[in-house]
TORVOKOL-894176 format. One record per residue (C-alpha): residue number from 1; residue in three letters; x, z, y. Coordinates in nm, 4 decimals. Layout:
BEGIN
(NUM; "ALA"; (X; Z; Y))
...
END
This chain:
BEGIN
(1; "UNK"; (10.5657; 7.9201; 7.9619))
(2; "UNK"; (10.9406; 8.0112; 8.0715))
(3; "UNK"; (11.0521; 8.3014; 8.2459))
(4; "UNK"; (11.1291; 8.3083; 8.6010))
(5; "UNK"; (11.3807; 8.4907; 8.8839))
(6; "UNK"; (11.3813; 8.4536; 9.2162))
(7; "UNK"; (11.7147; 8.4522; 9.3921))
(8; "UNK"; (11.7458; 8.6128; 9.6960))
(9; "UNK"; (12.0498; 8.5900; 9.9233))
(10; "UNK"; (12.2150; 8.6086; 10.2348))
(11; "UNK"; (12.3402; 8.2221; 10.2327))
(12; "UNK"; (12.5997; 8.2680; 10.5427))
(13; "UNK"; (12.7954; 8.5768; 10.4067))
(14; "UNK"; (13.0491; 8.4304; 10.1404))
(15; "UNK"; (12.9985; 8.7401; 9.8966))
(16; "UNK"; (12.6135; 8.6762; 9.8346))
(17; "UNK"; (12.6970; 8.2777; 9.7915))
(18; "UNK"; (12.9661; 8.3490; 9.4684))
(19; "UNK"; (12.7110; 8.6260; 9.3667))
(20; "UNK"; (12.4255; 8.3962; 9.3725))
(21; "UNK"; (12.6048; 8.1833; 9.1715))
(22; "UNK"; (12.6738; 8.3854; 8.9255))
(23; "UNK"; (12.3541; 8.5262; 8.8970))
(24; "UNK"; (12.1636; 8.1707; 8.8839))
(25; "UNK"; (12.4645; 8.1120; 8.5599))
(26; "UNK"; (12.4061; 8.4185; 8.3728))
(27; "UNK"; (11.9950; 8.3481; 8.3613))
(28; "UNK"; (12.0393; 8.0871; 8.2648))
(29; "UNK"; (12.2947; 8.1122; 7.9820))
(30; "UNK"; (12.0227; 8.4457; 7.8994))
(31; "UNK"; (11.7800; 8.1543; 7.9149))
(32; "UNK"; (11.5601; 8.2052; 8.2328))
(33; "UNK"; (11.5051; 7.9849; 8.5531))
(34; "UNK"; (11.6435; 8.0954; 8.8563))
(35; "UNK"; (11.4455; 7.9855; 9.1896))
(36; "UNK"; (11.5393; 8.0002; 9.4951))
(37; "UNK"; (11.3414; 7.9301; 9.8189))
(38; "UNK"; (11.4249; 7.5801; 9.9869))
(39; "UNK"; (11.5577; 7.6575; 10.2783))
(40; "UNK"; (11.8274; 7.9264; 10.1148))
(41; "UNK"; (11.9075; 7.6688; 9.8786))
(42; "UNK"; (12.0017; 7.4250; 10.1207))
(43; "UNK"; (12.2269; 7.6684; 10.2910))
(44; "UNK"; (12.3771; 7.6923; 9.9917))
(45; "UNK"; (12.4680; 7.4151; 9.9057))
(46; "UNK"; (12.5860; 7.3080; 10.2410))
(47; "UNK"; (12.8470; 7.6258; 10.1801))
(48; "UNK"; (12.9475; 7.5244; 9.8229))
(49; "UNK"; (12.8001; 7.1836; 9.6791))
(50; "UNK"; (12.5322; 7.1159; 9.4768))
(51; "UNK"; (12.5104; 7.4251; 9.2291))
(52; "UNK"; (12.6730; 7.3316; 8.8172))
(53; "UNK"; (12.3555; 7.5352; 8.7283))
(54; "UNK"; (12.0029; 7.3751; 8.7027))
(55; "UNK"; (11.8037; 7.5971; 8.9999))
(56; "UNK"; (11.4140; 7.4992; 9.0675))
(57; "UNK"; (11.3821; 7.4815; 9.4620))
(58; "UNK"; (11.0302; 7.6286; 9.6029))
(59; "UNK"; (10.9656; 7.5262; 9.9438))
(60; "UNK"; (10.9348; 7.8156; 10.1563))
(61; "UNK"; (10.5780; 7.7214; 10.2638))
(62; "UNK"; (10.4830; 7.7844; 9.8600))
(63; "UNK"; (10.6149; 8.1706; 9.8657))
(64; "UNK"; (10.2885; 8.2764; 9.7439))
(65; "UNK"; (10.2575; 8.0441; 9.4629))
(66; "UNK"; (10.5622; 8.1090; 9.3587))
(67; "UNK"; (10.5659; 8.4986; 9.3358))
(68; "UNK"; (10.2188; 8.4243; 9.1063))
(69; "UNK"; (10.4430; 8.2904; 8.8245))
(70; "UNK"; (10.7919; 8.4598; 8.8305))
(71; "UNK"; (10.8687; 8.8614; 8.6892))
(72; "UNK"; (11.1363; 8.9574; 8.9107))
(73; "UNK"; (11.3109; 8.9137; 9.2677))
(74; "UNK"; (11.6688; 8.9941; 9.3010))
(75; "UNK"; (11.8126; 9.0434; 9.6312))
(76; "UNK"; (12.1892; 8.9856; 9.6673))
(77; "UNK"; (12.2967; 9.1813; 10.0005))
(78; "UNK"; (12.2430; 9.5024; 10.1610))
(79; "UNK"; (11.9151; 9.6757; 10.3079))
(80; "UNK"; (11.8891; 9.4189; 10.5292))
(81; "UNK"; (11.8781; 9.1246; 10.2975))
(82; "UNK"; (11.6684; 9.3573; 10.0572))
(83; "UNK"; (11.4157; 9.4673; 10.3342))
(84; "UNK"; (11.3469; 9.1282; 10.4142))
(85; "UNK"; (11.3136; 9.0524; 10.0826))
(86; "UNK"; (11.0382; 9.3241; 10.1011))
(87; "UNK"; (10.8657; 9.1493; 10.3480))
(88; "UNK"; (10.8369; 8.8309; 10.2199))
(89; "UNK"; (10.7045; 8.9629; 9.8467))
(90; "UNK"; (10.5610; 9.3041; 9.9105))
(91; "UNK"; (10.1858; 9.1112; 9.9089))
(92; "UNK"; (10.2478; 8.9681; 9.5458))
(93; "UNK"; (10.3173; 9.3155; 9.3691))
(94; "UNK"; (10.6644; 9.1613; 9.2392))
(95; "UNK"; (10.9453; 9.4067; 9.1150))
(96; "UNK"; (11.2650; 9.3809; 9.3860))
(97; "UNK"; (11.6189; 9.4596; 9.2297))
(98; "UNK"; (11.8911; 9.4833; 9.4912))
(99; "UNK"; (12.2242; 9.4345; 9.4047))
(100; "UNK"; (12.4358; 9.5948; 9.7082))
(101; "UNK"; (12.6739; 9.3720; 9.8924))
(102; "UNK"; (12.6682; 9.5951; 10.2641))
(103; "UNK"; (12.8061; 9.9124; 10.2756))
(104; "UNK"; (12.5145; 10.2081; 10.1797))
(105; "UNK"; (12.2582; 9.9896; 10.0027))
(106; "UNK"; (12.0607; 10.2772; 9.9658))
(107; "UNK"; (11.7839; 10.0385; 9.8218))
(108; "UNK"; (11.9903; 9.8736; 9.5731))
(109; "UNK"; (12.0228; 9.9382; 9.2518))
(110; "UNK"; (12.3675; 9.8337; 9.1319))
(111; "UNK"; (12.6886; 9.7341; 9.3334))
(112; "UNK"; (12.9007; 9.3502; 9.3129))
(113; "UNK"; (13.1261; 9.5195; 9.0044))
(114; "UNK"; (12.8304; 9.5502; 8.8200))
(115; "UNK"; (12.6719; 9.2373; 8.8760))
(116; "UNK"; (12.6224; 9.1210; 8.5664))
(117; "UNK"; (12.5392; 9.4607; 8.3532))
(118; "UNK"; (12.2295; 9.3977; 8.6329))
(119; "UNK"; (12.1419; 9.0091; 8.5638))
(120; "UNK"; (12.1764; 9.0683; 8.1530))
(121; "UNK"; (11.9082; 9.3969; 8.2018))
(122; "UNK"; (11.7046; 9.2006; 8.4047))
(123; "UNK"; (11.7232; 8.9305; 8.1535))
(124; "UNK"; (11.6456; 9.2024; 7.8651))
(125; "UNK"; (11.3463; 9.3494; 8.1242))
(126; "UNK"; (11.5463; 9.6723; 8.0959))
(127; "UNK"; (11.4426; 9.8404; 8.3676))
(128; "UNK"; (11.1757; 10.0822; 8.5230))
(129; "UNK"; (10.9460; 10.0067; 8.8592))
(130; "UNK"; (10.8876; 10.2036; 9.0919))
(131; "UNK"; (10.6358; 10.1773; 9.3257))
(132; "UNK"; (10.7445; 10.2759; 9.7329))
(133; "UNK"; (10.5004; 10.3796; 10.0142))
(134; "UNK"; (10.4726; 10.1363; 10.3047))
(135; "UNK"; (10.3415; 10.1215; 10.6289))
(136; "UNK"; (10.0495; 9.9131; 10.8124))
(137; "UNK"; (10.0672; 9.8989; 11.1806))
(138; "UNK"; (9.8340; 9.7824; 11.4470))
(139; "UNK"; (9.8956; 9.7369; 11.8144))
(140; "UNK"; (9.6246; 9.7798; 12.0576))
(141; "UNK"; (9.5325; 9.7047; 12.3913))
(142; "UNK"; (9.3061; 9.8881; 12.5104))
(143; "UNK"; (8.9996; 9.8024; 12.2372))
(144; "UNK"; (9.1752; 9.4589; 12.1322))
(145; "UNK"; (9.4364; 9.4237; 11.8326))
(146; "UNK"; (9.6929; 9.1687; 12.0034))
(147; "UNK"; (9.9263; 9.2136; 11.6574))
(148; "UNK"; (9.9227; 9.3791; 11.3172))
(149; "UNK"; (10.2361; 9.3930; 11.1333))
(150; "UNK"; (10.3971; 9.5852; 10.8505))
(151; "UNK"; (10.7258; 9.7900; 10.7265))
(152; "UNK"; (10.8833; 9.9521; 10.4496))
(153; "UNK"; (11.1006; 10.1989; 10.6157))
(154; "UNK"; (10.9505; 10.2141; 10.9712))
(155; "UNK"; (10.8502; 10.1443; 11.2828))
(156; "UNK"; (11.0162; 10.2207; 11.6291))
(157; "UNK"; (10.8420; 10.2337; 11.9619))
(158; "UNK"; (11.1579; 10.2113; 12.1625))
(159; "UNK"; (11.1958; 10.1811; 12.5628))
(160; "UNK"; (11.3499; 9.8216; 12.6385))
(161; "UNK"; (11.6524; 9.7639; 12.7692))
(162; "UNK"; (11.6681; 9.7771; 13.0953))
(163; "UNK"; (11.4805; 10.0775; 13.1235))
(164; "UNK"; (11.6475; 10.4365; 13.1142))
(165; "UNK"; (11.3140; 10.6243; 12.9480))
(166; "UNK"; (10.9342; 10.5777; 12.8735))
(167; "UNK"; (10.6830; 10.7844; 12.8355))
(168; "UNK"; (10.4563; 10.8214; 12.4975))
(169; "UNK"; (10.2003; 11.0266; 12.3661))
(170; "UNK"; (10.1593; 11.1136; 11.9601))
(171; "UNK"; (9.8722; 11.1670; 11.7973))
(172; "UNK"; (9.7855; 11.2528; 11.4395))
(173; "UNK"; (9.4609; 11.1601; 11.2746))
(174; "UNK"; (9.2889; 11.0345; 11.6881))
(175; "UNK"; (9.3876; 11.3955; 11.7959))
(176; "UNK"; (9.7109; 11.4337; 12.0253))
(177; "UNK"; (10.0074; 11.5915; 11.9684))
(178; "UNK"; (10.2684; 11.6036; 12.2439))
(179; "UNK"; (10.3867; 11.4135; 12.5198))
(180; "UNK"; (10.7401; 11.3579; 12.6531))
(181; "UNK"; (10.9741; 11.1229; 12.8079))
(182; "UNK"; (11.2077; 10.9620; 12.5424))
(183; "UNK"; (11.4201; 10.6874; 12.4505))
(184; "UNK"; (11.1404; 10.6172; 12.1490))
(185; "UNK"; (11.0050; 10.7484; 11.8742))
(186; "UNK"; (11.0241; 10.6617; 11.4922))
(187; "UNK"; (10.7120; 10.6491; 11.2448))
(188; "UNK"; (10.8877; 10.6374; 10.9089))
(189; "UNK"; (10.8061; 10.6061; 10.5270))
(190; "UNK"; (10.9837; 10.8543; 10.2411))
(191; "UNK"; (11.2021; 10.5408; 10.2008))
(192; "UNK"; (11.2718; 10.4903; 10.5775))
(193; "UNK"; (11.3618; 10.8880; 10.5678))
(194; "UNK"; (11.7116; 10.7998; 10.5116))
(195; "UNK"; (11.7664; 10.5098; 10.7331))
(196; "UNK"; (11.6639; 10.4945; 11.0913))
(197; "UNK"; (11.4804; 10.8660; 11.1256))
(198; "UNK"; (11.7804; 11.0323; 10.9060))
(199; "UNK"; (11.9902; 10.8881; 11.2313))
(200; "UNK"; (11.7679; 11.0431; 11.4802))
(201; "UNK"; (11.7781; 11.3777; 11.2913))
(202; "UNK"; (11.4901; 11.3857; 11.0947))
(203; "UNK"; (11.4458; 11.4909; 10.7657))
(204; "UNK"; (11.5504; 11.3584; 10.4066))
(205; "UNK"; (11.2401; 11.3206; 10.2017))
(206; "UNK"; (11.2703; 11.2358; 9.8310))
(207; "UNK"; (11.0913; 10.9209; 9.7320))
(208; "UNK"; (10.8136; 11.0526; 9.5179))
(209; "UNK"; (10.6542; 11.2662; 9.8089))
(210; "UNK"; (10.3934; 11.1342; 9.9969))
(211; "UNK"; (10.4193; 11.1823; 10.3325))
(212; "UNK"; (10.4320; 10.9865; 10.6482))
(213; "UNK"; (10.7014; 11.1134; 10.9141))
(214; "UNK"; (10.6872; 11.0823; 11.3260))
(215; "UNK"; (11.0878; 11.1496; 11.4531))
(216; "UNK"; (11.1460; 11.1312; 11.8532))
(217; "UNK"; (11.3819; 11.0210; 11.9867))
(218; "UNK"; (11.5988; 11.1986; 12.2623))
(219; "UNK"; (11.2981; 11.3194; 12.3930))
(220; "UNK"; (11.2476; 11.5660; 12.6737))
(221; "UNK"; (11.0703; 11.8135; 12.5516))
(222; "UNK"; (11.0254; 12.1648; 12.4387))
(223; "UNK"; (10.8315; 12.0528; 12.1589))
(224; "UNK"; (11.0105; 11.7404; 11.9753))
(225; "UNK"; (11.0750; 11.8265; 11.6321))
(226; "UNK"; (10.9961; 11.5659; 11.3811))
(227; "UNK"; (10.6714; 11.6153; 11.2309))
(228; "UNK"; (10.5668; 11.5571; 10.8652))
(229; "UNK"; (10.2162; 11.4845; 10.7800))
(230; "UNK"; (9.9832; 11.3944; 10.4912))
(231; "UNK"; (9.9849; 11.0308; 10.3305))
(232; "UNK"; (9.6454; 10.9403; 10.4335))
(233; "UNK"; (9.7360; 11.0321; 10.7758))
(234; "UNK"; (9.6550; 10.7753; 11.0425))
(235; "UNK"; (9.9643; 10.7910; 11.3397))
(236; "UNK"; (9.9346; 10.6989; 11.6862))
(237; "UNK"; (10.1298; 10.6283; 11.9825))
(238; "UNK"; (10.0454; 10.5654; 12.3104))
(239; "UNK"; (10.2625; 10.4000; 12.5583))
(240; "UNK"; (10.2087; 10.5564; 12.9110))
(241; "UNK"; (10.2177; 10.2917; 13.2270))
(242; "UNK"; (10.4902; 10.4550; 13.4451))
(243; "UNK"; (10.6703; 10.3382; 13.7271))
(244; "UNK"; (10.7111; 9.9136; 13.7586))
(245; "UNK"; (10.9455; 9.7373; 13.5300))
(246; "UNK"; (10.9476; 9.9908; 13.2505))
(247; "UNK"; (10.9058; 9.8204; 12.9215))
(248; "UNK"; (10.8666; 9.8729; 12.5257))
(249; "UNK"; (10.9268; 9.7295; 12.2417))
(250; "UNK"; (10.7631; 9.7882; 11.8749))
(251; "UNK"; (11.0549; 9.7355; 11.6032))
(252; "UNK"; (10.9556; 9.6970; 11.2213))
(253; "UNK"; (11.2424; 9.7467; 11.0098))
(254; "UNK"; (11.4956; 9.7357; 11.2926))
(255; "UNK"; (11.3707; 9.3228; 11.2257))
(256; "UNK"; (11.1035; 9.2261; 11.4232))
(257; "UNK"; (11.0723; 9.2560; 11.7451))
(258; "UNK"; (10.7445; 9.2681; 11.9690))
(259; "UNK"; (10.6857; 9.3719; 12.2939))
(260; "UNK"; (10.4390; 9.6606; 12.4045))
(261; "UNK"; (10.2350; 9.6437; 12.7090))
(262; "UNK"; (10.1957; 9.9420; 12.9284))
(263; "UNK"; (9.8955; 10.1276; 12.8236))
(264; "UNK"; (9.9338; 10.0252; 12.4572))
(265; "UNK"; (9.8443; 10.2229; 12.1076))
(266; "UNK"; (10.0017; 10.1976; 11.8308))
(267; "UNK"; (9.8515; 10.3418; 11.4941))
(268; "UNK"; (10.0388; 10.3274; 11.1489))
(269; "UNK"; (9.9216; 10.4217; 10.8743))
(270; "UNK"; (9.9795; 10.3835; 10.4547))
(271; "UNK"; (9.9647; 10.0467; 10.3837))
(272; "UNK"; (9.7017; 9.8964; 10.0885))
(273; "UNK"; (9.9603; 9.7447; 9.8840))
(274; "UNK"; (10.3016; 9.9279; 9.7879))
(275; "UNK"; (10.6276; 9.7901; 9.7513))
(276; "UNK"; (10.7498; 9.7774; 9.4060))
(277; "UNK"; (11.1002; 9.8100; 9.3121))
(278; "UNK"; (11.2675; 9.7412; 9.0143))
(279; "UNK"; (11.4741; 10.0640; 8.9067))
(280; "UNK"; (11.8228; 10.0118; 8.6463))
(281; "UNK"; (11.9620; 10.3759; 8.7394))
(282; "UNK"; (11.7017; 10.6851; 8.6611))
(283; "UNK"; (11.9690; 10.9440; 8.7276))
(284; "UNK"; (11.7742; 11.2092; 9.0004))
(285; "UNK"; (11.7140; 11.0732; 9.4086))
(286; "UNK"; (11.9531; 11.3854; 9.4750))
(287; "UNK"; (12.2661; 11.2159; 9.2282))
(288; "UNK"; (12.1837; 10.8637; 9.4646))
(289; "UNK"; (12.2264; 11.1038; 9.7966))
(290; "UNK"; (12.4933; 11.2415; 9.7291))
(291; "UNK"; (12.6726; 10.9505; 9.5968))
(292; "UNK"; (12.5258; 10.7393; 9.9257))
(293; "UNK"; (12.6237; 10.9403; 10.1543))
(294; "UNK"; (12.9516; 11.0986; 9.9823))
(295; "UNK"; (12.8122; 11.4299; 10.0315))
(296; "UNK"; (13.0737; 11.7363; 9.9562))
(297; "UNK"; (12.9593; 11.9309; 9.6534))
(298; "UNK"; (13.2592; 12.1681; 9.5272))
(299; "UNK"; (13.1878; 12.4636; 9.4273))
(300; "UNK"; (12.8812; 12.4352; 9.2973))
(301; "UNK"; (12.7998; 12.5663; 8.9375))
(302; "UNK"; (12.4376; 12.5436; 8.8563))
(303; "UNK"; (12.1851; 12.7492; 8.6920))
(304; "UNK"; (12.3431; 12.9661; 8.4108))
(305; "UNK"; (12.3253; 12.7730; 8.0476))
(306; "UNK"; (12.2671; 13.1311; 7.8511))
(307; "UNK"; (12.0158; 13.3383; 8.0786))
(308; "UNK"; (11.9623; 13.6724; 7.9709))
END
């Protein structure tokens, strides 16, 4: 049976088209079949031609079939393109390897220089996985679910815009918490630490903790200070009915959009199924932060080689 990659791109930025290409090339010249998903494919080629190399087209209805059979998904493009990505595969246990084509990537593991060092390791299965916590997230009104959804860095209960505030109450484990006025509030994931809740000042927490994280935002309040709890924590959120017109909106990944009704809970909690992510680099998470972020570290010496 012959190995398989998925291809994963951004077809409308020019940078993840010539990268795609050259990915789809190299496996195959390392003598794997690249796939890509139909309607990718076709934006590709309506970009640059019919590809030289030979690439099997899955239609995107067949997503699950396909991750049964193929090893590997790599995602050309930044968090964006590799939390998608996330989305779409999370369910079939797949390894994701993002190759960074934004500006952070904090969730890729090698940048557009060394593009193909990453395709040849991949080829070689020379790499480590790493499984990532996610979150499940139900939306209730009153006793009825009206949506379930899910994220791998978090979700946002954020006032809509044409509103000024909104007012929420959190909860940990059916018990509350607090209750303030606020622009929104972020339920995040270790991973999501250093996206959207590192933003609304909450804390950096290194990948292999387990911990779920609840981050206001610009909330009025005495007591607003993120909070950190236990993995098998179960969050909530309650969305107060105020005065007429005020709105919310539930964001999952700063992608998907859905709007809250007045009166609303929202409950997150770990999600069954982890996201697993294909690792090239197993220098320490505090090496990637620093490098990320371009963090100033002169001066420092370390602990003394000889102690006495």
């Amino acid at each position: 049976m012959s190995r398989t990659i998925v291809v994963v791109l951004h077809p409308h930025r020019g940078d993840a088209r010539s990268a795609a290409l050259e990915v789809c090339r190299t496996l195959d010249s390392d003598g794997i079949r690249p796939v890509m998903l139909e309607t990718e494919y076709r934006a590709l080629v309506a970009y640059t031609g019919v590809p030289d190399t030979e690439i099997q087209v899955v239609p995107d209805a067949e997503l699950d079939c396909l991750a049964e059979g193929c090893e590997l998904v790599m995602v050309l493009g930044g968090d964006g393109t590799i939390l998608k990505a996330a989305e779409r595969f999370h369910r079939s246990g797949v390894p994701i390897m993002g190759v960074n084509l934004g500006h952070v990537g904090f969730l890729a593991e090698s940048e557009r220089e060394d593009l193909a060092e990453a395709v040849h390791r991949a080829s070689a299965r020379d790499y480590i996985v790493e499984e990532r916590m996610a979150l499940d997230i139900t939306v209730y009104d009153r006793d009825a679910v009206i949506h379930r959804t899910w994220a791998l860095n978090e979700a946002t209960i954020e006032k809509s815009e044409d509103c000024r505030m909104i007012d929420l109450v959190l909860g940990v484990d059916s018990r509350p918490v607090s209750s303030f006025g606020c622009d929104g509030v972020i339920l995040a994931t270790p991973t999501g630490s250093t996206a959207y809740g590192f933003s609304a000042g909450g804390p950096i927490v290194w990948p292999d903790v387990e911990a779920l994280l609840m981050v206001p935002i610009s909330a009025h309040a005495l007591f607003a200070k993120p909070l950190v709890v236990s993995p098998a924590a179960r969050l909530g959120v309650e969305f107060l009915p105020s005065a007429p017109g005020v709105g919310a909106v539930l964001w999952c990944d700063g992608r998907r959009e859905i709007d809250v009704p007045p009166g609303a809970r929202i409950e997150a909690a770990r999600a069954r199924t982890p996201v697993a992510l294909a690792r090239l680099n197993t220098s320490p998470f505090t090496d990637r932060l620093v490098a990320k972020f371009h963090l100033p570290v002169t001066g420092w010496r370390g602990p003394a080689r000889n102690p006495q």
